[in-house]
C-alpha positions as CSV (number, residue, x, y, z in Angstrom):
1,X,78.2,126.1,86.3
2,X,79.0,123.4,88.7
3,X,80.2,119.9,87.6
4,X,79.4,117.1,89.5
5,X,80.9,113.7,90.1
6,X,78.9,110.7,91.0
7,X,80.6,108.3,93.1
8,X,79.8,104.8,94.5
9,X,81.0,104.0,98.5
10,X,80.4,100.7,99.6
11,X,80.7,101.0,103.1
12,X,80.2,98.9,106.7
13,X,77.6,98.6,108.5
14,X,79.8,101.2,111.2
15,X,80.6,103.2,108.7
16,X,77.3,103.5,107.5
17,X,75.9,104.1,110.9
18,X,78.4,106.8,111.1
19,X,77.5,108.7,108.4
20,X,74.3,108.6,109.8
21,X,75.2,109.9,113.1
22,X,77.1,112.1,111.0
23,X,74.0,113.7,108.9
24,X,71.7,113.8,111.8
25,X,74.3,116.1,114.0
26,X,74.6,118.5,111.5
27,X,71.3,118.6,110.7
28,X,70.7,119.8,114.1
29,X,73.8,121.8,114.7
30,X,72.5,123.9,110.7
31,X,68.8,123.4,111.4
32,X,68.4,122.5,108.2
33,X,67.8,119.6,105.7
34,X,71.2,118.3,105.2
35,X,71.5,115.1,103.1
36,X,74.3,112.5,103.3
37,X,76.4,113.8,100.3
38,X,76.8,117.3,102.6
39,X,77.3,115.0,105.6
40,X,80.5,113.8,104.0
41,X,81.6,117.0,101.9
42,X,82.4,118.6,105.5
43,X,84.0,115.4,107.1
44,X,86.1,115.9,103.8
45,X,86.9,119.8,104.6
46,X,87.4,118.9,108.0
47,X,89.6,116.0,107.1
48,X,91.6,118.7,104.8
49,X,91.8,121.6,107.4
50,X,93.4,118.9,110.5
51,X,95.8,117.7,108.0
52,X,96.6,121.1,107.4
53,X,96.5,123.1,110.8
54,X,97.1,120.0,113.4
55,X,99.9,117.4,111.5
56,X,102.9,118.7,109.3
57,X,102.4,116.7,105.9
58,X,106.1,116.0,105.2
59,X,106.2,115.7,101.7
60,X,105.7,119.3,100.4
61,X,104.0,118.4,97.3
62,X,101.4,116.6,99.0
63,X,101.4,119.7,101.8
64,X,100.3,121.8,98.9
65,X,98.3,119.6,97.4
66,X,96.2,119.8,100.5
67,X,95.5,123.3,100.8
68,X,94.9,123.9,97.4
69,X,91.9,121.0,97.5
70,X,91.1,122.8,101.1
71,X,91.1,126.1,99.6
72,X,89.3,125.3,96.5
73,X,86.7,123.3,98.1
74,X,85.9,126.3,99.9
75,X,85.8,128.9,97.6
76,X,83.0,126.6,95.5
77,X,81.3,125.6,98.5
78,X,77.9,125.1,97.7
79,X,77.1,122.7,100.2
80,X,75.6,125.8,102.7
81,X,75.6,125.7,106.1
82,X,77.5,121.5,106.2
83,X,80.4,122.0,108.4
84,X,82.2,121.2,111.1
């Protein structure tokens, strides 16, 4: 069973229009219907993995955090084809 959270952003007009760029390029990169909500789950895993692979988190408890949310995230992905 999956558990969901629902979250409000309030977001600029940029940001908005990003996310919108956003949905639209994976949309075409997947060739599928992806919404907004996948739009921003893979910015997320993609936020996860650079912080990961391309920067050296300093604190090792946050470093771990990390990777744990990276890893988890991906072994419940349900969010199909959404990634970067």
């Amino acid at each position: 069973m999956t558990t969901r959270t629902d979250l409000t952003l309030q977001l600029t007009d940029q940001e908005r229009t990003g996310l919108t760029a956003l949905t639209a390029g994976l949309r075409a990169v997947a060739e599928s219907d992806l919404t907004e909500e996948d739009a921003m789950v893979a910015a997320l895993e993609l936020a996860l993995t650079r912080l990961i692979e391309d920067f050296e988190v300093p604190d090792p408890t946050a470093r771990q955090q990390v990777q744990s949310a990276r890893d988890n995230l991906r072994a419940h992905w349900i969010r199909g084809s959404a990634t970067l």
